[in-house]
N, C-alpha and C positions, 0 to 999 in steps of 0.2 A: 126319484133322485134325492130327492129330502131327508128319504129312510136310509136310503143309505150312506150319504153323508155323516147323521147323524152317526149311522154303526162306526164309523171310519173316526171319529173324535170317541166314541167309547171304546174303542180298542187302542186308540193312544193311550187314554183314561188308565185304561189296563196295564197296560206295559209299564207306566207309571209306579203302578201300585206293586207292579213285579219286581221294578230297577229298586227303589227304596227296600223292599221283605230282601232282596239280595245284596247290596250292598250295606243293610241294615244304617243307614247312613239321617243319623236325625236332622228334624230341621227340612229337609226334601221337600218341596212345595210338590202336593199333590193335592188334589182335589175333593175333598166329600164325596162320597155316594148321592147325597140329596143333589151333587150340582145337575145343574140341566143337559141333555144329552147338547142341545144345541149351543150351547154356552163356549166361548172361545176358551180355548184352554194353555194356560202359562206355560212357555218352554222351560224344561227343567235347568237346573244351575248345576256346576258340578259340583262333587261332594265334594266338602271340606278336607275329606280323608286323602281325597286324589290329587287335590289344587297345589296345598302345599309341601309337595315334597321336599323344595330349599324349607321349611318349616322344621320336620320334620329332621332333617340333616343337620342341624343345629345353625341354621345362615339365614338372620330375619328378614323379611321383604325389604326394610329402610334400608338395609347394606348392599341390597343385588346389583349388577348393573355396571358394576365399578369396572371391573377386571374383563380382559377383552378375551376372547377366544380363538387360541389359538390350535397349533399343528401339535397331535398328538393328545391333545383336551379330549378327556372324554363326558359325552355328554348322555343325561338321562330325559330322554322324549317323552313328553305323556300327551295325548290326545284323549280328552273325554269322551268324546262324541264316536273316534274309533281305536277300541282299546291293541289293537292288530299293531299300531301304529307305535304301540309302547315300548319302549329300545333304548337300552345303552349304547352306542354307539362313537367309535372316537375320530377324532377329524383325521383326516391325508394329510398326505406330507403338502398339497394341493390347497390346503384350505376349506375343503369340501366337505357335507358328511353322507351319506346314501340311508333313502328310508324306502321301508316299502310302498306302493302307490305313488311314490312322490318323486323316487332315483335318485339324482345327484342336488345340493344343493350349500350353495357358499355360505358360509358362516365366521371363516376367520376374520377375525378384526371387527365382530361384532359383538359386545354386549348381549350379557340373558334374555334381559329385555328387548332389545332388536332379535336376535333368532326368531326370539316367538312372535313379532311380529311379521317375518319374514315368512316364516312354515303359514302363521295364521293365515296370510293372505292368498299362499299360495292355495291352501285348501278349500276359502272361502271360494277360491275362483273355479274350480273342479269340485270339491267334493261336499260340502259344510257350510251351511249358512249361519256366521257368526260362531267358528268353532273356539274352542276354549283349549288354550293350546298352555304347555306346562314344560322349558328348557331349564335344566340345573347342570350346570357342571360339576361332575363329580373327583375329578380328577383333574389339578389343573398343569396336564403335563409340561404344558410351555412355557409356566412362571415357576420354576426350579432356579436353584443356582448352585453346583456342583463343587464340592469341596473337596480337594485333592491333597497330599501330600501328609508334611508332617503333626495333624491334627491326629485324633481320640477318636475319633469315627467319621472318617469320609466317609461320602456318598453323597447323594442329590439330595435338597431340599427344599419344600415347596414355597415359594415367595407370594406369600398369599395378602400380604401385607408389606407398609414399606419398611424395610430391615436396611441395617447399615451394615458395613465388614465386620465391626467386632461384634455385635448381636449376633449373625452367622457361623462364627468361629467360637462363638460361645458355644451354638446348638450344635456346633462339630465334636462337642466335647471340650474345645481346647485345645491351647498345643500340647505339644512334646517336647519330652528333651535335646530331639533330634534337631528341632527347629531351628533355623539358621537366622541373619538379619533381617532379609526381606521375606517378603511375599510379592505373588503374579497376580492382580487380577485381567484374567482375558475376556475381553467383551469384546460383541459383535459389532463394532459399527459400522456395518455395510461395505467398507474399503478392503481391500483386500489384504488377508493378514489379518483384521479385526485392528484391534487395539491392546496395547499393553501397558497396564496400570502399576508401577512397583511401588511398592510402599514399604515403607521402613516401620519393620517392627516394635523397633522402640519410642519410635515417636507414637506409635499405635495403642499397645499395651501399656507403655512405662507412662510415658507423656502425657497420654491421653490426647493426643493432639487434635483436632475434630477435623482440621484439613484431612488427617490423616484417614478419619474414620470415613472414608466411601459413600454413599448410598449406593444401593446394588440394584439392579438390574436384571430382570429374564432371562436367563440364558446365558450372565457372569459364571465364568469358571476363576476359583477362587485358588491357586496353587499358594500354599503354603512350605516355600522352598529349605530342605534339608541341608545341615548343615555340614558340611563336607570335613570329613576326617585330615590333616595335614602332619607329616611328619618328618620329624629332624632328628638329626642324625648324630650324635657328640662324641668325639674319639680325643685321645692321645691323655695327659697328665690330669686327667677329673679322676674323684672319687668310685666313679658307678656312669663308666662310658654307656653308648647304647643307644636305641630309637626313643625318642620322647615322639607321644601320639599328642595333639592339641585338635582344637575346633578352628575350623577358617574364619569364623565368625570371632576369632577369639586368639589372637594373635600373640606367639611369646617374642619377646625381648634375646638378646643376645646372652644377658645376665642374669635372667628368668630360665633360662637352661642351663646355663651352666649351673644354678642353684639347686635345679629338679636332677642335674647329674651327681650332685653328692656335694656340689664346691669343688675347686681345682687341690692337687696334691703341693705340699712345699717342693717341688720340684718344677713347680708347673712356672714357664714363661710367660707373664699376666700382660705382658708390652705388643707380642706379636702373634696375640690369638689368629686362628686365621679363618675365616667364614669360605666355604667352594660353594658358589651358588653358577646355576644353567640362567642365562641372560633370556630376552624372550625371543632371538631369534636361534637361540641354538647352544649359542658360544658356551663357553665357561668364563667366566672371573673369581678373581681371588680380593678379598676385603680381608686385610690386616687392621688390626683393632686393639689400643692400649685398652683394657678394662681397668688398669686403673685411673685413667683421666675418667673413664666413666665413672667408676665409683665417687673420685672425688669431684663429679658434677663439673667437669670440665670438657667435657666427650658429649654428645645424647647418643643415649644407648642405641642399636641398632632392630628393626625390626624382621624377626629372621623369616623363612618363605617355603614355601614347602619343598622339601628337598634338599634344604640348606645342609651343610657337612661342616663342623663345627671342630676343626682341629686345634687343641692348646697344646704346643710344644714344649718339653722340657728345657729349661736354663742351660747353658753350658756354661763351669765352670773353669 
């Protein structure tokens, strides 16, 4: 029984000397030839090449840990002890992630560090005495935060760190020219409908306002609202009748059109210009308007709406 005990720690011995020639992995505590057959022999470490793959990914041990793990995360498995076991694999909508040997097992809401001690335990208790287990998220689908609208490049992006609105809207590129006043942020807060964040642009960008600047959130959808075309209408004694096109964000005046229509003609009635504007339930009204109590600052000019019809009448003499 002796002898062959003995053979049973030199063919560890062996395997030993095989794992290191094939992993070629320095440093592998293995044993001398001169050691004694009977001599206890150290359980191997795993290799440095294997352990740290967040290493290796550019994400150092002191930062792990932080960021939770969620639905859609995809995760990379390494098991030393069973390399079968080695798998990218991304969580359910469930929380879950399926391994082989192992089937279904909960992860979301847990930390790298907890995973791996969740897998290790499981396998300590079925498969592995003291197994040396290796979770990295490679992909951390569920700290994105989607940028829509009138930005320089929508699409998702990863929140892998804490970013505020306009840091985010930076990596969009930026806006456009389409860009209107506000902006949407939509976040989830469990209620129904989420929640809805408006935020004025200019206090954002121009202001700098830091109320305004957000901190963002996992699964923030950041719409950056388009600025809607509006147009009015100007007929009778002007220069250059016709549709003037303007921005909703960007409103003209009564006397700010008639200027973009050329100026009125010397014929033109300046006492009872007349604005036809649709009221908001339907109606129509008419606003008669002296432009020159405007001009001479006696009037406030009026602000015109989309759709306005802007008729100046000739004088009767």
């Amino acid at each position: 029984m002796r002898n062959h005990a003995g053979s049973a720690r030199v063919g560890q011995w062996t395997r030993g000397l095989v794992v290191a020639a094939i992993c070629q992995v320095p440093g592998l505590a293995v044993p001398s030839p001169s050691t004694a057959p009977d001599t206890p022999m150290p359980e191997a470490a795993p290799p440095a090449a294997l352990e740290p793959a967040r290493v290796q990914a550019g994400v150092p041990d002191a930062g792990r840990g932080r960021d939770l793990i969620g639905a859609a995360d995809l995760l990379e498995v390494r098991v030393f002890e069973l390399p079968e076991l080695q798998s990218s694999v991304r969580v359910n909508a469930d929380g879950t992630i399926s391994l082989p040997l192992i089937g279904s097992l909960a992860v979301a809401g847990m930390t790298e560090a907890d995973a791996e001690a969740t897998l290790k335990s499981v396998l300590a208790d079925r498969y592995v005495k003291d197994p040396h287990v290796s979770v990295l998220v490679k992909e951390h689908e569920s700290r994105k935060v989607s940028v829509i609208g009138a930005v320089v490049r929508p699409g998702a992006y990863p929140l892998l760190a804490e970013r505020s609105l306009l840091q985010m809207i930076s990596e969009a590129g930026g806006l456009t020219r389409e860009a209107g006043a506000d902006l949407l942020v939509i976040r989830n807060s469990g209620t129904s409908g989420g929640e809805r964040l408006r935020v004025d642009l200019a206090k954002l960008v121009v202001e700098a306002d830091p109320a305004a600047n957000i901190p963002l959130r996992p699964g923030d959808i950041i719409n950056v609202l388009a600025d809607e075309s509006i147009y009015i209408y100007v007929d009778g004694a002007v220069k250059s009748p016709g549709q003037i096109e303007t921005r909703a964000s960007r409103p003209i005046t009564l006397l700010q059109a008639l200027i973009r229509s050329g100026g009125t003609t010397d014929a033109a009635n300046a006492k009872q210009v007349r604005v036809l504007r649709k009221a908001d339930d339907g109606s129509r009204e008419t606003l008669v308007v002296d432009t020159k109590k405007i001009r001479r600052g006696k009037q406030d000019d009026i602000v015109l709406r989309d759709g306005d019809v802007v008729v100046v009448p000739e004088a009767l003499f």
